[in-house]
C-alpha positions as CSV (number, residue, x, y, z in Angstrom):
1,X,1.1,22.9,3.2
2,X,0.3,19.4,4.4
3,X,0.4,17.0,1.5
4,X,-2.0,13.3,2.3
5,X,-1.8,10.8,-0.1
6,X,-4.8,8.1,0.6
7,X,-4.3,4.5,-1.1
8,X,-5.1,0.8,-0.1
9,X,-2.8,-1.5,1.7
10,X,-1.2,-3.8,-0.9
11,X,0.7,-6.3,0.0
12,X,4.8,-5.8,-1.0
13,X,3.6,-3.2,-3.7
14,X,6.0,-2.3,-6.7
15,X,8.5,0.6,-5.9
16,X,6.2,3.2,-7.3
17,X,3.7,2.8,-5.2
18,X,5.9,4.1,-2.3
19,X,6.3,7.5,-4.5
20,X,3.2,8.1,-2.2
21,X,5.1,8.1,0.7
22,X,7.9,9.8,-0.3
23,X,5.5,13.2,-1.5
24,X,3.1,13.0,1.6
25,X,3.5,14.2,4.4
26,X,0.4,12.2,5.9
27,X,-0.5,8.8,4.6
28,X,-3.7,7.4,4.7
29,X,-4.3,3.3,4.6
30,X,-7.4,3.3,2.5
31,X,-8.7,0.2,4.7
32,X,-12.1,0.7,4.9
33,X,-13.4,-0.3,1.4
34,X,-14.6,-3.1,0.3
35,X,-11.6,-6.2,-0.1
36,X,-10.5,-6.6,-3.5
37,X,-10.4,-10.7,-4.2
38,X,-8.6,-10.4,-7.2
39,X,-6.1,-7.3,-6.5
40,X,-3.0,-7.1,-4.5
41,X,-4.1,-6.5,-1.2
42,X,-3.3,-10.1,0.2
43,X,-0.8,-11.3,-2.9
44,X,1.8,-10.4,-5.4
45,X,4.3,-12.3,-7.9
46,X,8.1,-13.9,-6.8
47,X,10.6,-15.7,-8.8
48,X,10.8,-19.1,-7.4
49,X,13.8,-21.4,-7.1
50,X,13.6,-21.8,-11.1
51,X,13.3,-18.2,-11.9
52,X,9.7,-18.6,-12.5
53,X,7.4,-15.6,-11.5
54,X,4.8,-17.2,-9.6
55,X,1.9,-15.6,-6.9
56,X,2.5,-15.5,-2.7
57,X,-0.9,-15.3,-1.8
58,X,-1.5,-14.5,2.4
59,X,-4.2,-17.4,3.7
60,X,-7.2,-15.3,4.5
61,X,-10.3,-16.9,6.7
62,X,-13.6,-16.8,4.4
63,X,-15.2,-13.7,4.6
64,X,-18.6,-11.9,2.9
65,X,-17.8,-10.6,-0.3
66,X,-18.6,-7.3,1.1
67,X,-16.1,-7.6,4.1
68,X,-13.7,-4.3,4.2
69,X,-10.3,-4.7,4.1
70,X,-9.9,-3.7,7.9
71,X,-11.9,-6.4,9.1
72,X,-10.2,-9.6,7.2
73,X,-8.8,-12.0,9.3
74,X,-5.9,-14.6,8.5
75,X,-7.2,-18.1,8.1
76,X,-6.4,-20.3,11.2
77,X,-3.7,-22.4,9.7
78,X,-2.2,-19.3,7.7
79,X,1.4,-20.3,9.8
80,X,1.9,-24.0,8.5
81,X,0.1,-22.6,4.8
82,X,2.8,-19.7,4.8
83,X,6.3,-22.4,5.9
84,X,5.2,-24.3,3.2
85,X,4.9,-21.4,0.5
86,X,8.0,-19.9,1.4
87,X,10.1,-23.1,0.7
88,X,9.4,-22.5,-2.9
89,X,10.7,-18.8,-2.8
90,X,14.4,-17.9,-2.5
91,X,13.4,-14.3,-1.8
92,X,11.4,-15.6,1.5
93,X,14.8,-17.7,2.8
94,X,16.4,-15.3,5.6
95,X,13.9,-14.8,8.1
96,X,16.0,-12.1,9.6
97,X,15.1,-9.9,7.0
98,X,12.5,-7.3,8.2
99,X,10.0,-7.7,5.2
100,X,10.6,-11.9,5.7
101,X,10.1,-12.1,9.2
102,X,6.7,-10.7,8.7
103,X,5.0,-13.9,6.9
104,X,5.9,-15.8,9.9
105,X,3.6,-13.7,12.4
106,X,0.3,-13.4,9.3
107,X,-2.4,-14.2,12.3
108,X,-5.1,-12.2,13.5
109,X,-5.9,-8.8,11.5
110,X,-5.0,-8.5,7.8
111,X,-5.5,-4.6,8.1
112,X,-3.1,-4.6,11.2
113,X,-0.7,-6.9,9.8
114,X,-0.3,-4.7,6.1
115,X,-0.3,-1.0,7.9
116,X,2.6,-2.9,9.5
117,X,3.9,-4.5,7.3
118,X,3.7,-1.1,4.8
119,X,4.9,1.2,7.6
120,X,8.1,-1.1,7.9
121,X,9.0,-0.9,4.3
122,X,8.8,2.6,4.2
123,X,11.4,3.0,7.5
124,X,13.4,0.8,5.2
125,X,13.2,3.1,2.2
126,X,13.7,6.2,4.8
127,X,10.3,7.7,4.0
128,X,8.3,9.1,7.2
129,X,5.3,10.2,6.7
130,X,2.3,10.3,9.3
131,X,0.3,7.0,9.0
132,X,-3.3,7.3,9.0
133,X,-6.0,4.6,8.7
134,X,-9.7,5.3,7.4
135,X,-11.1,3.0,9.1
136,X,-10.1,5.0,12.2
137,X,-11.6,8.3,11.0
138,X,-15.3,7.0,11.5
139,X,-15.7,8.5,8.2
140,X,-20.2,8.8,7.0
141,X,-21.2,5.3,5.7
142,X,-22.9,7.3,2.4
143,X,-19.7,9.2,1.2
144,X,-18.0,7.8,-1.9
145,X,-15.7,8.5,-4.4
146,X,-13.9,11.9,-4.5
147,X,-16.1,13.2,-1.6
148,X,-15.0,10.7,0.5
149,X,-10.9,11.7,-0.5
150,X,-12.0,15.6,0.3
151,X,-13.5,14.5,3.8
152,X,-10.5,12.3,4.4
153,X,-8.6,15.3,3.7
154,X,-10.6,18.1,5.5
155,X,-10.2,15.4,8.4
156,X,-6.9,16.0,8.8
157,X,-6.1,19.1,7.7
158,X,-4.4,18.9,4.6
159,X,-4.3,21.4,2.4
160,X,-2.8,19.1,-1.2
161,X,-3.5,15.6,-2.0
162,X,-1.6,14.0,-3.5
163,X,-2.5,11.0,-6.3
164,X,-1.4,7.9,-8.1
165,X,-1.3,8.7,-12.3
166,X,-4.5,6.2,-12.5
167,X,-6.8,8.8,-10.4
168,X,-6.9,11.2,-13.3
169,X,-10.3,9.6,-14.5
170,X,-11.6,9.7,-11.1
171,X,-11.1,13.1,-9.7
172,X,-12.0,16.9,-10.8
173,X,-10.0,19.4,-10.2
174,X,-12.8,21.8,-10.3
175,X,-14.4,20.2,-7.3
176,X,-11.1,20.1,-5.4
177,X,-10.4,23.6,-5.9
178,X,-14.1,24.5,-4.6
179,X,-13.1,22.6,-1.7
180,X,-10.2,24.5,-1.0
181,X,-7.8,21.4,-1.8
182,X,-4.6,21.4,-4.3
183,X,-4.9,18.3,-6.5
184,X,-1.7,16.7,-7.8
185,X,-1.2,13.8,-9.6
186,X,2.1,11.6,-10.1
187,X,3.2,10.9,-13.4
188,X,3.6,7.1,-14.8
189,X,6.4,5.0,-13.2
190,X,9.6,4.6,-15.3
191,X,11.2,1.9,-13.9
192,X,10.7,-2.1,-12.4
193,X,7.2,-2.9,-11.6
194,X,8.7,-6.3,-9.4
195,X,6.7,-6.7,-5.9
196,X,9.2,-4.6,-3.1
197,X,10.4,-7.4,-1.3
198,X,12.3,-8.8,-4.1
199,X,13.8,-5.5,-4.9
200,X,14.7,-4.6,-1.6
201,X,16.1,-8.7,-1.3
202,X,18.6,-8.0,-4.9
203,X,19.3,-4.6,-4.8
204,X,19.3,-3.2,-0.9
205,X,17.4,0.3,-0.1
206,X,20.1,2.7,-1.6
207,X,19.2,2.8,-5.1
208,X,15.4,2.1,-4.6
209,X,15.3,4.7,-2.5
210,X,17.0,7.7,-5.1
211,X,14.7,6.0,-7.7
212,X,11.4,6.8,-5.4
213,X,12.2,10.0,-4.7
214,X,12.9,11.0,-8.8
215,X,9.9,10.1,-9.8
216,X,8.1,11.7,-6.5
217,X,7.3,15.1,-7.9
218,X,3.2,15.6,-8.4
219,X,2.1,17.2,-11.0
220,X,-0.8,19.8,-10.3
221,X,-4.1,19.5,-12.0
């Protein structure tokens, strides 16, 4: 059985996102929708110097409100924007770490920059999957929704996929089964819901790790 889970690149995600890549065995970069201005793609919250949570927002150039995720750019003075941000963050201090070093090099491509960025933390977690983009699978322009999932799925041969708890509303299992397709779905995260980076900063990849892979199992609709 091949397991693909498919989500969007966010940007130092919470620890359960990762649950993803822990039960996949293929993981698709949902990069070809349409950029999210107000989600997490391109930001997420970090104590600062004080202890207060505030947002690390990556400098993006000005794009079309209908610009896909893939084909954001950083702005041109993302660098000098990014030194400046990080001096308020404790978290963003040793530029030896390997989710730090990262904010240093935000030029060019946000899509290539976050399937790095996201295929790094995972090595760091020891979770291996296959990583897949969409934008790569020159998927039909008119396919939405759960279609699109079961193409994305037929496209690589998967027999299970695998979703987040929040995809309950969005998928039937009636269709899925028609297509051949096991549909599972991961239960609600227990634990912190604290951006990755800081986690990984306080508490190393041990723990996270076990905590992941607990709370992995999918639950078949």
């Amino acid at each position: 059985m091949t397991r693909i889970a498919v989500m969007q690149p966010y940007f130092a995600p919470y620890a359960g996102y990762f649950r993803l890549a822990a039960a996949s065995d293929i993981f698709v970069i949902f990069d070809c929708v349409q950029f999210p201005r107000r989600g997490w793609v391109h930001r997420n919250r970090l104590p600062d110097g004080e202890g207060v949570v505030r947002w690390l927002t990556l400098p993006l150039a000005k794009a079309p409100q209908s610009t896909a995720i893939n084909a954001m750019r950083f702005s041109q003075d993302s660098l000098s924007r990014l030194e400046t941000e990080a001096r308020s963050f404790p978290d963003l201090q040793d530029r030896s770490h390997p989710l730090v070093a990262p904010l240093f090099k935000a030029e060019g491509s946000l899509g290539d920059w976050l399937a790095e960025y996201l295929e790094t933390t995972c090595a760091l977690l020891g979770f291996a999957p296959r990583f897949v983009r969409s934008s790569d699978l020159n998927l039909p322009v008119g396919l939405k929704g759960q279609a699109r999932i079961i193409e994305i799925v037929k496209r690589l041969e998967g027999s299970s996929y695998i979703n987040a708890p929040g995809g309950r509303d969005l998928y039937d299992p009636e269709t899925f089964r028609a297509a051949e397709i096991e549909l599972g779905f991961l239960a609600p995260y227990e634990g912190d819901w604290g951006s990755i980076l800081h986690r990984l900063r306080r508490e190393g990849p041990a723990n996270l790790t076990r905590e992941i892979i607990s709370q992995s199992k999918p639950l078949i609709a």
